[in-house]
MARNU-472060 format. One record per residue (C-alpha): residue number from 1; residue in three letters; x, y, z; chain. Coordinates in pm, whole numbers, plus 32768, in hexadecimal, padded with zeros to 4 digits. Example, Ala and Ser with C-alpha at 12.3 -4.5 7.8 and 13.67 -1.06 7.14 Angstrom:
// residues 2
+-----+------+------+------+------+-------+
|  nr | rest |   xx |   yy |   zz | kette |
+-----+------+------+------+------+-------+
|   1 |  ALA | 84CE | 7E3E | 830C |     A |
|   2 |  SER | 8557 | 7F96 | 82CA |     A |
+-----+------+------+------+------+-------+
END
This chain:
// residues 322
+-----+------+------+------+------+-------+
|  nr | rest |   xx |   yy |   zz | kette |
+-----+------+------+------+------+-------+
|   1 |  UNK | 0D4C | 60C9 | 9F5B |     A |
|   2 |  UNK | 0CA8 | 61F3 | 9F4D |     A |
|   3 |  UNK | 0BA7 | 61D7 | A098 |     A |
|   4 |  UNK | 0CC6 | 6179 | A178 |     A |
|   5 |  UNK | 0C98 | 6240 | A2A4 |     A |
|   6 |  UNK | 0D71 | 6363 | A29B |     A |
|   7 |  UNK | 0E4D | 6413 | A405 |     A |
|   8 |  UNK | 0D3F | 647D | A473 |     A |
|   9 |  UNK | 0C1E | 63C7 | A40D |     A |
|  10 |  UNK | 0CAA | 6252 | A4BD |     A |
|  11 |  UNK | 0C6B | 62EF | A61E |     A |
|  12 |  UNK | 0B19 | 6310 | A618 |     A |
|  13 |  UNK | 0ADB | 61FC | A535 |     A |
|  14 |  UNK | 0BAA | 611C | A64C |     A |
|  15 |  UNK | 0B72 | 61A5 | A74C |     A |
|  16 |  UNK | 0A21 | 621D | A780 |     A |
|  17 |  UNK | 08CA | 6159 | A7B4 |     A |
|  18 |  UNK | 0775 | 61F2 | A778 |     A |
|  19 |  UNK | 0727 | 617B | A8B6 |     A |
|  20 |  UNK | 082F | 61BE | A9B0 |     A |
|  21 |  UNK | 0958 | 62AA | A9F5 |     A |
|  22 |  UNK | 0AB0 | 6289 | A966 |     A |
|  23 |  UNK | 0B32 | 621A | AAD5 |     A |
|  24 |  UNK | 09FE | 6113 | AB28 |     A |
|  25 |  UNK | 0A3F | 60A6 | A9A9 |     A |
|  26 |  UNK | 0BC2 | 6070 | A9ED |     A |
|  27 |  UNK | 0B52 | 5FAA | AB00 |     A |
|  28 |  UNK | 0A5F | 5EBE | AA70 |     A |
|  29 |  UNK | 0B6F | 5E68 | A95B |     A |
|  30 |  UNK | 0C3A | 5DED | AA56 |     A |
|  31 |  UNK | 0B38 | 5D17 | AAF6 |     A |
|  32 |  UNK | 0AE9 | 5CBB | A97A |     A |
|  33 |  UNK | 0C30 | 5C80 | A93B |     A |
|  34 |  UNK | 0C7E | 5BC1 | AAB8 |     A |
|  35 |  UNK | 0B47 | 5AF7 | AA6C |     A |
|  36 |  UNK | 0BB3 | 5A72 | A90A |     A |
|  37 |  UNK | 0D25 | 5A56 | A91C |     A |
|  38 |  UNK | 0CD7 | 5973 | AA5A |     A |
|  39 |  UNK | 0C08 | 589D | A9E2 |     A |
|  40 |  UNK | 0CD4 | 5856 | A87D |     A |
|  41 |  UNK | 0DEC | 57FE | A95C |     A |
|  42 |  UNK | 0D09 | 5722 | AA48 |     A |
|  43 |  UNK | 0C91 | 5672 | A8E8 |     A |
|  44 |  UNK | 0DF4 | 566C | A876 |     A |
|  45 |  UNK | 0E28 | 55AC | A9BA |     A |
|  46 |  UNK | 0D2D | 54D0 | A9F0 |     A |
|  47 |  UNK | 0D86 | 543A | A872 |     A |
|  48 |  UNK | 0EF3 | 5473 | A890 |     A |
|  49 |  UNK | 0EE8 | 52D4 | A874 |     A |
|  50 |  UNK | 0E95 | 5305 | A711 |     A |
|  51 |  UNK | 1019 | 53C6 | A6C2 |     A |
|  52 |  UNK | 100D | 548A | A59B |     A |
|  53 |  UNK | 0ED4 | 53FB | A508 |     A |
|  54 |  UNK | 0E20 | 54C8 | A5D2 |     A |
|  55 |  UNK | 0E68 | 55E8 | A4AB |     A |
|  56 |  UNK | 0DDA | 550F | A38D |     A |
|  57 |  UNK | 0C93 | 5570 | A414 |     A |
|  58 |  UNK | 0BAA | 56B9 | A365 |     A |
|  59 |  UNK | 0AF5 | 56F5 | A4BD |     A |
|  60 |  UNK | 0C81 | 5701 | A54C |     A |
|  61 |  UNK | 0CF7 | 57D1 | A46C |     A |
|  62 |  UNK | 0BC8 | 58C4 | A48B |     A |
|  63 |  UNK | 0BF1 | 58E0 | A5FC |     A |
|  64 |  UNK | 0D62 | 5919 | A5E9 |     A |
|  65 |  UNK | 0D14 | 5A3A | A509 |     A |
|  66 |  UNK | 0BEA | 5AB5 | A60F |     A |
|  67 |  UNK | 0CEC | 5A99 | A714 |     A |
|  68 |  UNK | 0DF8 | 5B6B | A65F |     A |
|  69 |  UNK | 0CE1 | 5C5E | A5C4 |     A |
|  70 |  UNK | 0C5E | 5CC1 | A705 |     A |
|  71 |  UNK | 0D95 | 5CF4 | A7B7 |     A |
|  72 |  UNK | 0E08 | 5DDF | A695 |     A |
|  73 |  UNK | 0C95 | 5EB9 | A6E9 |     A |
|  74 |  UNK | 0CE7 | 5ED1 | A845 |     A |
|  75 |  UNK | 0E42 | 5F2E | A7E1 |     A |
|  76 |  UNK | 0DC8 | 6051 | A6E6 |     A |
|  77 |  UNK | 0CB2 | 6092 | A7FA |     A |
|  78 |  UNK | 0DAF | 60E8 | A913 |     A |
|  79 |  UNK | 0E7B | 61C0 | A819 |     A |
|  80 |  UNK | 0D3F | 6296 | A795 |     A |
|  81 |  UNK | 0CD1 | 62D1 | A8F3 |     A |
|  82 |  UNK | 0E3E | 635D | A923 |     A |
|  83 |  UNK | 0E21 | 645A | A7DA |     A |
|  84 |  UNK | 0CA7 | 64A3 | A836 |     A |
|  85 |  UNK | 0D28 | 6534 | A973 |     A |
|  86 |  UNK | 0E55 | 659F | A90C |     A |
|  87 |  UNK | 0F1D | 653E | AA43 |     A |
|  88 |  UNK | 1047 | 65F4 | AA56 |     A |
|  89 |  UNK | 1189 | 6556 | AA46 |     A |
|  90 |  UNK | 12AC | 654E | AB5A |     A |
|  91 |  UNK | 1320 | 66B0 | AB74 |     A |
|  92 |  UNK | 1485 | 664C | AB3B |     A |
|  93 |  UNK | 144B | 656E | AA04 |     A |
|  94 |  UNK | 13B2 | 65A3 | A8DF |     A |
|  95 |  UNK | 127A | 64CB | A84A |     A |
|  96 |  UNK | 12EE | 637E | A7D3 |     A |
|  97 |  UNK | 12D7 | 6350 | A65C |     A |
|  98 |  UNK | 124B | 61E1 | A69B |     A |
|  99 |  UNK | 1131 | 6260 | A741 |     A |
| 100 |  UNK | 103D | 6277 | A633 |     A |
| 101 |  UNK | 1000 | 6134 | A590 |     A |
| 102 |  UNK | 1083 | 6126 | A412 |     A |
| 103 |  UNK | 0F94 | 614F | A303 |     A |
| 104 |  UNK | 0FC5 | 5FCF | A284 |     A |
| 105 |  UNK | 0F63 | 5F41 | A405 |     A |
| 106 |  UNK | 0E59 | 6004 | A3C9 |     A |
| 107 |  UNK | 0DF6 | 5F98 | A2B3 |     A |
| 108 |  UNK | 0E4A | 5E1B | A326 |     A |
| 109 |  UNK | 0D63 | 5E38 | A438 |     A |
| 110 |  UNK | 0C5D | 5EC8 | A357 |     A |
| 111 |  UNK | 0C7D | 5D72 | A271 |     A |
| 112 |  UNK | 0C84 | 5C8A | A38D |     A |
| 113 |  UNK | 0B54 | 5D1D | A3E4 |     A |
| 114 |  UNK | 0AA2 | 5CE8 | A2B0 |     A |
| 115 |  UNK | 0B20 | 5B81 | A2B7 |     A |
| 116 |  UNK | 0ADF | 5B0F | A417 |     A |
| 117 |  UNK | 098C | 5BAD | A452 |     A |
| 118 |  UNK | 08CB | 5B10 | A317 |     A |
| 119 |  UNK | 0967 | 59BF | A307 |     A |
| 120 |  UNK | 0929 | 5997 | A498 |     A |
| 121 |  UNK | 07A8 | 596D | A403 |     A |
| 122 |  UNK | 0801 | 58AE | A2C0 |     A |
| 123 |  UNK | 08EA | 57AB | A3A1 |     A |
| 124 |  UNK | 07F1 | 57AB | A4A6 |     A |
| 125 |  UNK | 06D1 | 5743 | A392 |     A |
| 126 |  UNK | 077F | 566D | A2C9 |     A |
| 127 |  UNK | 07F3 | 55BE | A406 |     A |
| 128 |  UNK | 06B2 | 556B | A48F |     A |
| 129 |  UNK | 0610 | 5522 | A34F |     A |
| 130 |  UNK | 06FD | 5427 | A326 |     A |
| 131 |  UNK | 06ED | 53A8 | A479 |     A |
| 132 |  UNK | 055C | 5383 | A488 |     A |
| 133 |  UNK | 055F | 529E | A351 |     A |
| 134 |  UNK | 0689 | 51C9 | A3D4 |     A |
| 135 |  UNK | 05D0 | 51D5 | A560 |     A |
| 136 |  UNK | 04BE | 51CF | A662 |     A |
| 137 |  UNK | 049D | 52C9 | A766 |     A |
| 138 |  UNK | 04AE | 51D0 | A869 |     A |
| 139 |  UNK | 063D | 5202 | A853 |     A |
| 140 |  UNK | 0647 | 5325 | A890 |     A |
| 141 |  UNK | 0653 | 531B | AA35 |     A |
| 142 |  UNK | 078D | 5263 | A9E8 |     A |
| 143 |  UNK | 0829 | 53AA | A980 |     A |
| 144 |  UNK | 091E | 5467 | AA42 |     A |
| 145 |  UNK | 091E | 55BF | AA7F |     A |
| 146 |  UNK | 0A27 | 563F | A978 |     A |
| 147 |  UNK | 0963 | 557A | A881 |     A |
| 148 |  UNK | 0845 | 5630 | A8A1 |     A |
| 149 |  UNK | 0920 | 5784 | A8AC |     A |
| 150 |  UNK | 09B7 | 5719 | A76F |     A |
| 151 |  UNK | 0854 | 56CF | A695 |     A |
| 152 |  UNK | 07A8 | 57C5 | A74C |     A |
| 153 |  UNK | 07FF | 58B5 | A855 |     A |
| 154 |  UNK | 0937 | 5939 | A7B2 |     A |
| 155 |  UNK | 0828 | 59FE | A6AF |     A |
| 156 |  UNK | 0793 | 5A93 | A7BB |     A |
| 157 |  UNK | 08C2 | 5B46 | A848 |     A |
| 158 |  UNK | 0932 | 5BBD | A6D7 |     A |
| 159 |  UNK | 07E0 | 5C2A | A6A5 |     A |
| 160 |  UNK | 07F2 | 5CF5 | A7CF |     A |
| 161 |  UNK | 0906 | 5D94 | A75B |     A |
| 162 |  UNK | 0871 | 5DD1 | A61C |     A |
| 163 |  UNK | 0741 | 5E7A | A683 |     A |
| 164 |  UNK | 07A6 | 5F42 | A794 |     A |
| 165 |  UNK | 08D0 | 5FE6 | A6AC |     A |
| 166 |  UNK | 0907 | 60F8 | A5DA |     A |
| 167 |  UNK | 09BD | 6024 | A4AC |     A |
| 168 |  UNK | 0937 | 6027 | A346 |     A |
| 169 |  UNK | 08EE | 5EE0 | A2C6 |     A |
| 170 |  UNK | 0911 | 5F29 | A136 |     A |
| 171 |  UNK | 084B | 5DFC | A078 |     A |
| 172 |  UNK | 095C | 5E0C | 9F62 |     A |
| 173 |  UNK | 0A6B | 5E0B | A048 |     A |
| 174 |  UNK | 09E6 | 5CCD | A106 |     A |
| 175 |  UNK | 096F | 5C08 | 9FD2 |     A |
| 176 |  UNK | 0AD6 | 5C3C | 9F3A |     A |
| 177 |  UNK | 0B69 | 5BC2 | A088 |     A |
| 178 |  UNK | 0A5A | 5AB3 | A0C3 |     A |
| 179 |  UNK | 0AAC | 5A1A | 9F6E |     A |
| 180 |  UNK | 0BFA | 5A33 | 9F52 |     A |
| 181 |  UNK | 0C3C | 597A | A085 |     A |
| 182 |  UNK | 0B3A | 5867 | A070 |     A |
| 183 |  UNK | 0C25 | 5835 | 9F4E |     A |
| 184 |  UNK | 0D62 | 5840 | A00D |     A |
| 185 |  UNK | 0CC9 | 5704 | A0CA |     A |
| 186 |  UNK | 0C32 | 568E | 9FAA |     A |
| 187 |  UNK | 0DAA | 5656 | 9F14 |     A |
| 188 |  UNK | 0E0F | 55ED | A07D |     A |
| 189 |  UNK | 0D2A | 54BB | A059 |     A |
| 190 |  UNK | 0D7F | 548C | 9F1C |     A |
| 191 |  UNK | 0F0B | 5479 | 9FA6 |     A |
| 192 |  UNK | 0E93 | 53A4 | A0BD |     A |
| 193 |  UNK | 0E29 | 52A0 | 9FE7 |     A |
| 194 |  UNK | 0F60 | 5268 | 9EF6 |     A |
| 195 |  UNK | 104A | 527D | 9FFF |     A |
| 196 |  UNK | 0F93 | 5172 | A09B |     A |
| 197 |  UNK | 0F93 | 5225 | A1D5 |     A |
| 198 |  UNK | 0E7C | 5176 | A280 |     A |
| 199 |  UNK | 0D9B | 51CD | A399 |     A |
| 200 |  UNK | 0E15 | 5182 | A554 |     A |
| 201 |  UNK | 0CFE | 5075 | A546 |     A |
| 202 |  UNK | 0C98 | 4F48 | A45E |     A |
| 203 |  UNK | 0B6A | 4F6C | A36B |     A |
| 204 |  UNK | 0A86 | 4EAF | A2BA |     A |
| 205 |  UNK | 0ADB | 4E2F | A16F |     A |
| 206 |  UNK | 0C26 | 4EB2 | A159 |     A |
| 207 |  UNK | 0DB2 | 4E48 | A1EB |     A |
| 208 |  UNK | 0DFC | 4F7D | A2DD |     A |
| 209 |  UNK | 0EDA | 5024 | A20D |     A |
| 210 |  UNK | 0DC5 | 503F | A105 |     A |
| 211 |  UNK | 0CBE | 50B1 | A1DE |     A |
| 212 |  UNK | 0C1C | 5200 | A1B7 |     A |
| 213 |  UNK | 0C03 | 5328 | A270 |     A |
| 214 |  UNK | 0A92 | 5338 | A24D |     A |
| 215 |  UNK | 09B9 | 5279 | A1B2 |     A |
| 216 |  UNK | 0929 | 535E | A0E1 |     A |
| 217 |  UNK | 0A9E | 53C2 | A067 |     A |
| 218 |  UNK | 0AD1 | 5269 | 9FE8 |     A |
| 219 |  UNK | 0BD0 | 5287 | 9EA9 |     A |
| 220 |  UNK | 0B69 | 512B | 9E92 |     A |
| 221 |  UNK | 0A42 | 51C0 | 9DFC |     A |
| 222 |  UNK | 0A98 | 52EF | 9D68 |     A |
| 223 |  UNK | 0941 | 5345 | 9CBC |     A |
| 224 |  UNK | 08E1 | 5363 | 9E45 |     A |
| 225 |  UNK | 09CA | 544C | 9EA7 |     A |
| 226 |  UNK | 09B9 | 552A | 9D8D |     A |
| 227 |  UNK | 0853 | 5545 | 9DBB |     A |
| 228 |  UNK | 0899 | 5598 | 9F1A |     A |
| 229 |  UNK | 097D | 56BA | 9ED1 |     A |
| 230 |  UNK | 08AF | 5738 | 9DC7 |     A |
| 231 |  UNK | 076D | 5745 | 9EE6 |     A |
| 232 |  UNK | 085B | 5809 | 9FC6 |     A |
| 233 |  UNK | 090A | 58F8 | 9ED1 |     A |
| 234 |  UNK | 07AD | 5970 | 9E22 |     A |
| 235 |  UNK | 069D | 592D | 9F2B |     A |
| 236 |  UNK | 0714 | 591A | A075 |     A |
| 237 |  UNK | 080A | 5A42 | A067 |     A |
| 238 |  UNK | 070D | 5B42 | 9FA2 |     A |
| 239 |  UNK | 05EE | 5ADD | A0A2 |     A |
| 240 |  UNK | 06DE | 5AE7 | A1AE |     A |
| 241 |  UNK | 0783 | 5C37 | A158 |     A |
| 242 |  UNK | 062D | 5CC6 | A116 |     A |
| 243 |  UNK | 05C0 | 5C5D | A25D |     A |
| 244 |  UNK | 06C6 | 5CF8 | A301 |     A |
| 245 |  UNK | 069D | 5E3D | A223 |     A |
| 246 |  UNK | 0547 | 5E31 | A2A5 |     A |
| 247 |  UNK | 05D1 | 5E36 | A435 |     A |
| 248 |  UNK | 06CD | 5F45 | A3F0 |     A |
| 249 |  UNK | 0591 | 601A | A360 |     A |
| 250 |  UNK | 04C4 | 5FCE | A493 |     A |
| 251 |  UNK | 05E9 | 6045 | A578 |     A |
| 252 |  UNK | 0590 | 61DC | A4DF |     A |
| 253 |  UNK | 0661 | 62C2 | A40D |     A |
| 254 |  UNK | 076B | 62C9 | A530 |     A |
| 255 |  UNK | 081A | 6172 | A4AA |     A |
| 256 |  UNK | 07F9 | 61EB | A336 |     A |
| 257 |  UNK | 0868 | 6362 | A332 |     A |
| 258 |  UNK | 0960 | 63F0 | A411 |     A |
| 259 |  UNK | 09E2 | 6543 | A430 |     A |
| 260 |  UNK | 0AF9 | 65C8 | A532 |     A |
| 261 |  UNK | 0A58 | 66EC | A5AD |     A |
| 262 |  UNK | 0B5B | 682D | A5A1 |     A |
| 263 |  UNK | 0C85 | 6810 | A6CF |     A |
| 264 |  UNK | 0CC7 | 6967 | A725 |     A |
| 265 |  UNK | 0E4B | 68BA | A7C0 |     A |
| 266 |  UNK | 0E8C | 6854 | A632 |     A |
| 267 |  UNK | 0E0D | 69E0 | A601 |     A |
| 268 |  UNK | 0F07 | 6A73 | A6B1 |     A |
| 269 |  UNK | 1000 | 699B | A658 |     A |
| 270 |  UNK | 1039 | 6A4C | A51F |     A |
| 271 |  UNK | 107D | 6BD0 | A516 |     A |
| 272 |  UNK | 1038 | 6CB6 | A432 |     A |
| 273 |  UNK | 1130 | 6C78 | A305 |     A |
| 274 |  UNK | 11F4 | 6DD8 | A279 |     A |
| 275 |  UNK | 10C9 | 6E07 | A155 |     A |
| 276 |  UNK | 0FA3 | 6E2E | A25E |     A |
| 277 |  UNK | 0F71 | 6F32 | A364 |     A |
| 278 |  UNK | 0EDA | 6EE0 | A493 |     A |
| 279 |  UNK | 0D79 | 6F3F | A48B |     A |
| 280 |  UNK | 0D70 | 6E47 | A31F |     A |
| 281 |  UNK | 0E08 | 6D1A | A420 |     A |
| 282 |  UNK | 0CC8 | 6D87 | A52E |     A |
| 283 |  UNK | 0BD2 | 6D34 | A429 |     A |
| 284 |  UNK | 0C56 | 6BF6 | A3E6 |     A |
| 285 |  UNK | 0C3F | 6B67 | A518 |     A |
| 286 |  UNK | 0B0E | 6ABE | A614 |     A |
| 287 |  UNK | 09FF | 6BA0 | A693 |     A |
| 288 |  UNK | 0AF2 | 6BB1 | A7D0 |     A |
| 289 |  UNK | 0BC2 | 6C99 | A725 |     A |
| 290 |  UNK | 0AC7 | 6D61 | A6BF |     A |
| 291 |  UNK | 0A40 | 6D81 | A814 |     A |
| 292 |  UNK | 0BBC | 6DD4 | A88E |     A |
| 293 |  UNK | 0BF2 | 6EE1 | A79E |     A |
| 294 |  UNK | 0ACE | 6FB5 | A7E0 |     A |
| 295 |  UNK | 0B43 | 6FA3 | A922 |     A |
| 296 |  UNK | 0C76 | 7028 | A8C4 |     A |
| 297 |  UNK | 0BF1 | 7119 | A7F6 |     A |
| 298 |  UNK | 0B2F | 719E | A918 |     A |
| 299 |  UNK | 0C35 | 71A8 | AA10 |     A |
| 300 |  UNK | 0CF9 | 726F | A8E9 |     A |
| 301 |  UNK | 0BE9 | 7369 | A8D7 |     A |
| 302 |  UNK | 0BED | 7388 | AA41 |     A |
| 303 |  UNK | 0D2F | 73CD | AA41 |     A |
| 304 |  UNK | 0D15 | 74C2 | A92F |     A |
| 305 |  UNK | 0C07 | 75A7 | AA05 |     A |
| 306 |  UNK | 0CF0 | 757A | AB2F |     A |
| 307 |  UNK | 0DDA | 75F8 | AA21 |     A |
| 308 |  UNK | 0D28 | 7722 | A9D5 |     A |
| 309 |  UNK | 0CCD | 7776 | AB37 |     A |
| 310 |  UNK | 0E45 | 779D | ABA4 |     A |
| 311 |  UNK | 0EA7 | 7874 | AA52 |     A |
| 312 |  UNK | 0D7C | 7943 | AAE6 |     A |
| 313 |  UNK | 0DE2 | 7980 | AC41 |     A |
| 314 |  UNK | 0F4D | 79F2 | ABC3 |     A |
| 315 |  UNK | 0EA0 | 7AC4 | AAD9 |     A |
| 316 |  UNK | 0E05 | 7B84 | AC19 |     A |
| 317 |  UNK | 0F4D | 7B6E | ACC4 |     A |
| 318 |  UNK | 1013 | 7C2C | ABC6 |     A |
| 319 |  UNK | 0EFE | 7D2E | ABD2 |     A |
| 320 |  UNK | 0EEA | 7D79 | AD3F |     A |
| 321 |  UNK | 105C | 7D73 | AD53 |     A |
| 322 |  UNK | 1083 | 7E6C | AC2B |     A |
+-----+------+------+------+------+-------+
END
C-alpha cells in the first residue's frame, strides 16, 4: 500500500500521543494493554465451561482481536520510544537487527486497528438492539461484571486508546476491513450451520445441533440473515467508519499528519561523500551546524590574526638583529 508508514514515520505515528509524552504514552499502553489482556483471559475463564464454543461467538472473536491489537500498540509503542530517543546500544554489541519492527507487523497492527476499533461499536449496537427487543431491563442486575465489560465497558477502554493516540484512522481502510470481515463471519455462520455444529445450550425450535448462533443469523431463514449482512456491510460500517473519521478529526492535525523533525545523530551519521566538499555537507545539515560552523569560522579567523601577529613580531626581530 502506498500510505504504509514508512522507517521513520511508524515512531511517531506509534508512539506518540497529542496529549502526553512518548514515556507517559509507553506507559499507559501497558496499563491499556494489562487492563485488556486481563480481563479477555478472566472472560476466557469464567466461560471456559463452554470448550471451544466459546470462539463461535462475533463479540469473542472481536475481543480476541482487541486483546492481540492492543498488545501489538504497546509493543510498537515501547520500540518508538526507544528510536525517538535513540538509546544507545551496549558498547560492546552492535544494534540488534530485530529491533525495529518489520514493515508487514506494521502494517498488521495498522489493519487490526481498523478492524477492532469500528466493529467494537457495530458489535456493541447490534448486540443491544437485539437484546432490548428479545428483554426487559429488569435482567439486567442479574448480570455479572464481565458481562457488562463485554457489551459495554470494553468500548470504553478502546476508545480511550483511540482518542488519546496519534494513529490515522483512514475511512477506506476501515470500511474495506469492516466488510470484509463481517463477511469472514458471515461464511463462518454459514459453515456453522451445514456442519451441524450446534450451539453449548438447547434452543427453541430446533435439535441442538441445529441451533443457531444468533438468532438473527438463522440459515433457517436465510432471507433474514442476508438482510442482516447487507444492514452491516452498507449502513453500519459507512456510519460507523464515518463516525470514527469524525473522532480522529477532532483529535487535531497531530493524528493525521506526521513529520519526523530533522535528527542531527542521522546527520552526522553520513559524511561527506568524495563529490562534495565540506562547506556543501554544512549547508545540508540542521540549523546546529550552521551555528557550529560560524563558530569555527570565527575561531579560524582568530587564529588567522594570531597568525599575522606572530609573522609580525619576527618581522621586527630580523630587523633589530640585522
Amino acid at each position: 500500500m502506498k500510505d504504509v508508514p514508512t522507517e521513520l514515520e511508524w515512531p511517531q505515528i506509534f508512539a506518540t500521543s497529542w496529549k502526553m509524552n512518548p514515556r507517559t504514552f509507553a506507559i499507559f499502553r501497558a496499563i491499556l494493554a494489562s487492563v485488556i489482556v486481563g480481563h479477555q483471559v478472566a472472560h476466557v475463564w469464567n466461560y471456559r465451561d463452554l470448550g471451544w464454543f466459546y470462539l463461535i461467538y462475533f463479540t469473542h472473536w472481536t475481543m480476541i482481536l482487541a486483546a492481540f491489537s492492543e498488545c501489538l500498540l504497546f509493543y510498537l509503542a515501547v520500540s518508538g520510544l526507544w528510536q525517538l530517543e535513540k538509546l544507545p546500544p551496549s558498547p560492546s554489541k552492535k544494534r540488534s537487527p530485530g529491533a525495529r519492527p518489520s514493515a508487514k507487523f506494521v502494517q498488521i497492527t495498522r489493519i487490526l486497528w481498523h478492524i477492532v476499533q469500528p466493529f467494537s461499536l457495530i458489535g456493541l449496537s447490534l448486540f443491544w438492539s437485539s437484546w432490548l427487543l428479545q428483554n426487559s431491563l429488569e435482567e439486567l442486575p442479574s448480570w455479572g461484571y464481565l458481562d457488562f465489560y463485554t457489551h459495554g465497558f470494553v468500548l470504553f477502554w478502546l476508545l480511550l486508546s483511540f482518542l488519546l493516540s496519534n494513529v490515522p484512522f483512514k475511512t477506506s481502510l476501515a470500511f474495506g476491513c469492516c466488510v470484509t470481515y463481517s463477511w469472514i463471519y458471515f461464511a463462518w455462520t454459514w459453515v456453522h450451520f451445514y456442519a451441524k455444529i450446534g450451539t453449548p445450550a438447547p434452543c427453541d425450535g430446533y435439535q441442538q445441533h441445529d441451533c443457531p448462533i444468533y438468532n438473527k443469523f438463522d440459515w433457517h431463514k436465510p432471507h433474514v440473515t442476508a438482510l442482516v449482512e447487507i444492514y452491516v456491510c452498507l449502513i453500519a460500517c459507512p456510519v460507523v467508519c464515518l463516525l470514527y473519521r469524525t473522532l480522529a478529526t477532532c483529535r487535531g492535525k497531530r493524528g493525521q499528519e506526521l513529520t519526523m523533525p530533522p535528527d542531527p545523530e542521522i546527520a552526522d551519521s553520513n559524511p561527506p561523500t568524495e563529490e562534495e566538499d565540506v562547506d556543501t555537507y554544512q549547508d545540508k545539515q540542521p540549523a546546529d551546524h550552521a551555528k557550529d560552523k560560524e563558530k569555527l569560522a570565527s575561531i579560524e579567523e582568530a587564529d588567522e590574526e594570531g597568525g599575522d601577529q606572530e609573522d609580525d613580531l619576527k618581522d621586527d626581530a630580523v630587523e633589530v638583529a640585522v
